[in-house]
C-alpha positions in Angstrom: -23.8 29.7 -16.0 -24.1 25.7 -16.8 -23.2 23.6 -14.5 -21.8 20.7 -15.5 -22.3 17.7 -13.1 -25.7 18.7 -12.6 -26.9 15.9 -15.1 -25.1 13.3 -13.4 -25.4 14.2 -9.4 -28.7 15.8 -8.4 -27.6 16.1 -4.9 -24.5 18.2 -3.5 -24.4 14.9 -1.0 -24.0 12.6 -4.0 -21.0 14.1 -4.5 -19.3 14.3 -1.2 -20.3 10.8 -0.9 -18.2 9.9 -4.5 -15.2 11.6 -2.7 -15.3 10.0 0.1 -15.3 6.7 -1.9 -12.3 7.3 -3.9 -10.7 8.1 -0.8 -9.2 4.3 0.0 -7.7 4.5 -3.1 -5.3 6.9 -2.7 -3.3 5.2 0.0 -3.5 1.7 -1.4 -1.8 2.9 -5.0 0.6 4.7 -3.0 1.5 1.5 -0.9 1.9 -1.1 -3.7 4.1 1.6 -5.6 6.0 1.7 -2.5 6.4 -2.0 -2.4 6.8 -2.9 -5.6 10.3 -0.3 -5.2 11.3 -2.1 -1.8 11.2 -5.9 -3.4 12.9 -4.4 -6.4 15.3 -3.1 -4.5 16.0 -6.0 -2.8 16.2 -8.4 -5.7 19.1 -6.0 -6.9 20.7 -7.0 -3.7 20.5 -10.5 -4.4 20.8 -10.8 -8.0 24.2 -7.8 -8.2 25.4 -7.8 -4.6 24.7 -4.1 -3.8 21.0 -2.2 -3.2 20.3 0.2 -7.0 17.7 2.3 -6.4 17.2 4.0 -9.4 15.3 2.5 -12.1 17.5 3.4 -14.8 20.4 2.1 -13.4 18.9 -1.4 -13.4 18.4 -0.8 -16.7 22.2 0.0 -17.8 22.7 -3.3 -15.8 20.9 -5.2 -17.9 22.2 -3.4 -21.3 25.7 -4.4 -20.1 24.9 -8.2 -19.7 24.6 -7.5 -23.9 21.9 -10.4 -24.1 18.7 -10.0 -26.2 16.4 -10.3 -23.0 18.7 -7.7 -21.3 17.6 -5.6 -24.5 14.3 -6.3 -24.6 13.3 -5.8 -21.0 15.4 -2.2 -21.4 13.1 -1.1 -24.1 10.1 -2.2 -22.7 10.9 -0.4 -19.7 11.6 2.5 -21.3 8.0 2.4 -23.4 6.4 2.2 -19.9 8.5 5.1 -18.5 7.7 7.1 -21.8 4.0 6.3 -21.7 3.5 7.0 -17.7 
């Protein structure tokens, strides 16, 4: 049987030790996603008068302002939601 990390970590340790490396990671993406929702949240508040949560609801918001940038930051939110 081959074993495939065996070229890149000669030591069982090594690879503990990679794990335990990617292991700040994990919390910090989560945390910044987290933030980047609240602040979003909270400009809805400001800019609309009420808290929208849901991504795509800010986006029908900004369809129905029918302005070119309204548009254009729908479908470019869209692309992002379609490539993620």
């Amino acid at each position: 049987m081959t074993q495939p990390f065996k070229s890149v970590l000669d030591d069982v340790n090594d690879l503990i030790c990679v794990q335990y490396v990617q292991l700040p990671f994990i919390p910090t993406i989560y945390t910044l996603g987290t933030l980047v929702g609240i602040i979003g949240t909270s400009a809805t508040a400001v800019i609309y008068g009420e808290l929208i949560w849901n991504p795509l609801n800010i986006y029908i918001r900004w369809l129905e302002t029918d302005s070119s940038g309204g548009r254009a930051g729908a479908f470019f939110c869209g692309v992002a939601w379609a490539i993620l």
